[in-house]
C-alpha positions as CSV (number, residue, x, y, z in Angstrom):
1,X,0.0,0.0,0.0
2,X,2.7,2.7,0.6
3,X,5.1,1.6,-1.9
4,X,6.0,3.3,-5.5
5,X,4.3,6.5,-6.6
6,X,0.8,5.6,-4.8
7,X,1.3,7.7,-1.3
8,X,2.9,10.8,-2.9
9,X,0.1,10.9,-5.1
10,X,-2.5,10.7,-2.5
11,X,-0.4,12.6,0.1
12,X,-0.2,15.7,-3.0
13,X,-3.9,15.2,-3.5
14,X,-4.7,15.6,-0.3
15,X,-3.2,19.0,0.4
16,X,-4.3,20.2,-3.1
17,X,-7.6,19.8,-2.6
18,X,-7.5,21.5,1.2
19,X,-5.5,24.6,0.0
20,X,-8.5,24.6,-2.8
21,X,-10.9,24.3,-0.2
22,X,-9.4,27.1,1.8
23,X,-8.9,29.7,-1.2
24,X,-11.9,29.0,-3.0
25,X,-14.5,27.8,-0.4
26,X,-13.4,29.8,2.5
27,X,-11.4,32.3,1.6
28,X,-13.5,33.8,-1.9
29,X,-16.7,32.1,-2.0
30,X,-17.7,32.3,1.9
31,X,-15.5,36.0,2.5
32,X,-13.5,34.4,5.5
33,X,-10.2,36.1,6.1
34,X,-7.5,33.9,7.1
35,X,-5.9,34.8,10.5
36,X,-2.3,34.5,10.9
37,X,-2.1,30.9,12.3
38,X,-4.3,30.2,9.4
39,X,-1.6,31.3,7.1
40,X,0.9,28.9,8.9
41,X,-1.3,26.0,8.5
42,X,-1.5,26.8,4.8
43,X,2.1,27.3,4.8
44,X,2.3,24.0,6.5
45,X,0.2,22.1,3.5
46,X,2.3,23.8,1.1
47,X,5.8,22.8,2.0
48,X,4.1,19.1,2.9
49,X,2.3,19.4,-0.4
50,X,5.4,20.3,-2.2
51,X,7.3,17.6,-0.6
52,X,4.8,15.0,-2.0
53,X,5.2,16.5,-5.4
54,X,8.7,16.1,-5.5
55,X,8.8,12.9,-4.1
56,X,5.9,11.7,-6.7
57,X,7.9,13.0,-9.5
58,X,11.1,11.1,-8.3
59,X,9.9,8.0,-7.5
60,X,12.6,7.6,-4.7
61,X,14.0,4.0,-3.5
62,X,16.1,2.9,-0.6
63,X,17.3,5.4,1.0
64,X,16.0,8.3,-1.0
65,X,12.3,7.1,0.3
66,X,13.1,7.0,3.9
67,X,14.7,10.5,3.8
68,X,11.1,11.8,1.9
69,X,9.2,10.1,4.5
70,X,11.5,11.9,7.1
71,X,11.1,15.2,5.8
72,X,7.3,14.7,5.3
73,X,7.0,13.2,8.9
74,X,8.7,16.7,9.9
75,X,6.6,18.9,8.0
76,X,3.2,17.2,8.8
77,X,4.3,16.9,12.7
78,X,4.6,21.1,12.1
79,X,1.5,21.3,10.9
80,X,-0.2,19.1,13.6
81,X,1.7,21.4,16.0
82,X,0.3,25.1,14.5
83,X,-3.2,23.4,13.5
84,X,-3.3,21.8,17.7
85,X,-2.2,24.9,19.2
86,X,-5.2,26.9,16.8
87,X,-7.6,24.4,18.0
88,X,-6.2,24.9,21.6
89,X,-7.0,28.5,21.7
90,X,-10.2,28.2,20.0
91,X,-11.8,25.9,22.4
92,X,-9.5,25.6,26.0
93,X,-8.1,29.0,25.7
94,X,-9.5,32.3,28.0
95,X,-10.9,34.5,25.4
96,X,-10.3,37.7,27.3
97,X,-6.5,36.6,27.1
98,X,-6.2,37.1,23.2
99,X,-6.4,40.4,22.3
100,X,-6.8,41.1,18.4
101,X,-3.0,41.9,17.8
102,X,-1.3,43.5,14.2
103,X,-2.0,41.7,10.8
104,X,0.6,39.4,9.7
105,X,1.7,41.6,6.6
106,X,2.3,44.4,9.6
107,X,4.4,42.2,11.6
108,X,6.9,40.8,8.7
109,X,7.7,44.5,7.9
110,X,8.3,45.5,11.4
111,X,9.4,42.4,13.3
112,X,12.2,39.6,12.7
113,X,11.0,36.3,11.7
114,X,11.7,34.5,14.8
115,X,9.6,37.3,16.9
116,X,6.5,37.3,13.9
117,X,6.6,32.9,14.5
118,X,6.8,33.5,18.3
119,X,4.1,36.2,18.2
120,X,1.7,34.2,16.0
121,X,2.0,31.3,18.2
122,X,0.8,33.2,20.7
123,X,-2.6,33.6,19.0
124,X,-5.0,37.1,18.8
125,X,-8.3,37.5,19.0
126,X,-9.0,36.4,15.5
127,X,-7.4,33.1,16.1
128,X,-9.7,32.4,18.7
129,X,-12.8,32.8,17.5
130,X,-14.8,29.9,15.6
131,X,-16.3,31.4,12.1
132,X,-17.3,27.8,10.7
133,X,-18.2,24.2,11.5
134,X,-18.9,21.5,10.4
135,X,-20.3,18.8,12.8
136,X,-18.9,20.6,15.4
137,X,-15.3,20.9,14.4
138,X,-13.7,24.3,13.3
139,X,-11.7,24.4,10.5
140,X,-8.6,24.4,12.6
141,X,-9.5,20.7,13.7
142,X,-10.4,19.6,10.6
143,X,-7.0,20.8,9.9
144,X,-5.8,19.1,12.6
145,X,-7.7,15.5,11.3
146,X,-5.8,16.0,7.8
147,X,-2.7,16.9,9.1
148,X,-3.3,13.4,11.2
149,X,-3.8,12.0,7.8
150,X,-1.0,13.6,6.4
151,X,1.4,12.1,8.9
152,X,-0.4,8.7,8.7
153,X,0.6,8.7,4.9
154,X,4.1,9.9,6.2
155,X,4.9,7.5,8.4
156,X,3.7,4.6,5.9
157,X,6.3,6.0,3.4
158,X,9.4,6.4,5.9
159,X,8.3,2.8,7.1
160,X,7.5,0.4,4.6
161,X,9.7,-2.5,3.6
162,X,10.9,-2.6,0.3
163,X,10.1,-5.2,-2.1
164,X,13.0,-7.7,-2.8
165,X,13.4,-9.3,-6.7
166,X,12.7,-12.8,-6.8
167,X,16.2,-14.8,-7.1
């Protein structure tokens, strides 16, 4: 099941289809602004997303495969961490805590990187609050659940045996 081409292609697919969701669903059809850990999550599905790409296009072996299922246990272990700290402030979080805080494109302009990443981790007012479920579950946990996915897929390609040619 996670040998050859099969789980980058389904791994890609996967965040395709939920960085379609969020631009076109979310982001244009239903008017939702993305809030800064919003952004990092879609960061997070691109860099995973790319990683499939690549790894579809090579067609890695041996070695090659394990370091591809490394790096995509790495990046889809990130985004589990951003989407689980999102869902942590929208639902366990004090909401008098998060105060709405600068816009992202703001904070790159005037802040280093590491203080914008430590800042955004923090969360704002905007991260906190729920604009959309579905059965319950904001889009940062349904983030969350693909992410889970995400690593699943991950893990099966850093961990599957290879075949050996019959002698």
């Amino acid at each position: 099941m996670f040998r050859g081409r099969a789980p980058f292609a389904i791994g890609f697919a996967i965040c395709a289809a939920s960085m379609a969701v969020a631009l076109f669903y979310f982001q244009h059809h239903l008017g939702l602004e993305p809030c800064p850990l919003c952004i990092f999550q879609r960061i997070a599905a691109i860099i995973t997303g790319l990683i499939f790409l690549i790894g579809l296009i090579h067609g890695p072996r041996g070695l090659a495969r394990r370091v591809y299922g490394g790096l995509l246990t790495l990046a889809s272990l990130a985004g589990i961490g951003i989407a689980g700290r999102h869902v942590w402030l929208q639902y366990f979080a004090d909401p008098d805590s998060l105060g709405c805080g600068p816009g992202l494109q703001f904070m790159l302009q005037n802040n280093p990187l590491s203080k914008v990443i430590a800042d955004v981790l923090k969360g704002t007012g905007d991260c906190g609050e729920i604009v959309w479920t579905l059965f319950g579950i904001s889009i940062p946990g349904w983030t969350l659940l693909l992410f889970l996915v995400l690593l699943g897929v991950s893990l099966g390609i850093l961990l599957a045996r290879e075949e050996r040619p019959a002698v």
